[in-house]
N, C-alpha and C positions, 0 to 999 in steps of 0.2 A: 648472582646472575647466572643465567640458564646459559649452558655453553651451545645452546644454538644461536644463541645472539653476537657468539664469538664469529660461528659459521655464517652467519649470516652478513657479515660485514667484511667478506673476502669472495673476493674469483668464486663460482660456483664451481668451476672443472675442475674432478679429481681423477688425476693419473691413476691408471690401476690397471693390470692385465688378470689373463684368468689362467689357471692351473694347466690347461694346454702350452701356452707362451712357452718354448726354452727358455733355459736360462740364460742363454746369451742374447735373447732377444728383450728380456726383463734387465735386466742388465744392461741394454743400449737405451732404453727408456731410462730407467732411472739416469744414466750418463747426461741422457738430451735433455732432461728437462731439471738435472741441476738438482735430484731430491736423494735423501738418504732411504727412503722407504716409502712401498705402496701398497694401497689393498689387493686381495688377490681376491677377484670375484668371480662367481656362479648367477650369471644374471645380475640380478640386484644382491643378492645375499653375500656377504662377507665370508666366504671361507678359510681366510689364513691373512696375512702378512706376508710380502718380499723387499728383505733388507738387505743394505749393504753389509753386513752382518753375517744374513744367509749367506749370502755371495760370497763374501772370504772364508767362511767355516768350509760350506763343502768344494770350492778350492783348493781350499789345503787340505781336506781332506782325498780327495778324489782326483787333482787337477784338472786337467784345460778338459779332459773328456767331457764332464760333468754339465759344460756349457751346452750339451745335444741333450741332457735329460729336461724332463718336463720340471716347470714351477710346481707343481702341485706335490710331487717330490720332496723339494727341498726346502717347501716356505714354511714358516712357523704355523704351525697349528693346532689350535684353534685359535680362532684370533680373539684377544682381549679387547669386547666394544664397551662403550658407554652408550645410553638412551638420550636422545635428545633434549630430555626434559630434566637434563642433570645437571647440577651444579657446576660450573668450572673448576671452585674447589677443589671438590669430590672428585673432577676429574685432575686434576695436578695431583692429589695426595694418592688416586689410585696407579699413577704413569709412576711416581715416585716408589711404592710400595712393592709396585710388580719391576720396577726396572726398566721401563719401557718407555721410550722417547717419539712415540707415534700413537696415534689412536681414531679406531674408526668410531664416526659418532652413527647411531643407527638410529629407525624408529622400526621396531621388531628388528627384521631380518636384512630389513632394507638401507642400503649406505644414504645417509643424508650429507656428511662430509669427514673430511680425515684432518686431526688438529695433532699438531709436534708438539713437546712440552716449551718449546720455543713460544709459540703463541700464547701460549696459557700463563708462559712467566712474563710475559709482554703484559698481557693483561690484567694479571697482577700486580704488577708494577704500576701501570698507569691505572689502578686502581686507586691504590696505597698514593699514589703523586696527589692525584684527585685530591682525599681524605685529608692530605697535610694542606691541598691550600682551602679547602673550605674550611678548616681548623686554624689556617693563619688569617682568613678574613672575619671569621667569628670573634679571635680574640683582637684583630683590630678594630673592630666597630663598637666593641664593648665597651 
């Protein structure tokens, strides 16, 4: 299954600010709306990642100053996307491989939506459920 169809069956709106944002103003977004990480955009195009992650590294590296410098500073970059027209799979085995528990899905440069590996094990899961009961009704009607 094409992981746009993951995207496609949730909320369209993705939280994201852009490399201007402080980091304490990225940092009250992700707070408000409850997420561990968002894209960090240039227009439509995907320039980096800002995590919970960033946020405690250069804390502890820098402290409380740190919260006046810009995102574009301190977010992860370049950002690891997926194409839209890509496996779910492919994208679980590549969030697994790199380490990484967030992912923008793109088509070129342009964000189409952002999936956690949360989603993607959800959808694996209720794949694999699916599979055992079409398997339990095969072998009951046999």
């Amino acid at each position: 299954m094409s992981i746009m169809r993951i995207i496609e069956s949730r909320p369209q709106d993705v939280v994201s600010c852009t490399p201007q944002h402080s980091v304490r103003q990225a940092a009250e977004i992700l707070a408000e709306h409850r997420i561990g990480a968002m894209p960090v955009l240039d227009g439509a195009s995907v320039v980096g990642i800002f995590s919970e992650r960033d946020l405690l590294y250069c804390v502890a590296r820098e402290g409380e100053a740190v919260l006046a410098r810009a995102v574009g500073e301190v977010m992860t970059a370049p950002a690891i996307t997926i194409e839209s027209t890509a496996d779910a799979l492919h994208a679980l085995s590549l969030m697994t491989r790199r380490r990484i528990r967030h992912l923008p899905v793109v088509d070129g440069e342009t964000l189409l939506g952002f999936v956690s590996i949360g989603d993607l094990v959800k959808f694996r899961i209720e794949t694999i459920e699916a599979e055992a009961g079409y398997l339990r009704e095969y072998i009951t009607l046999a």
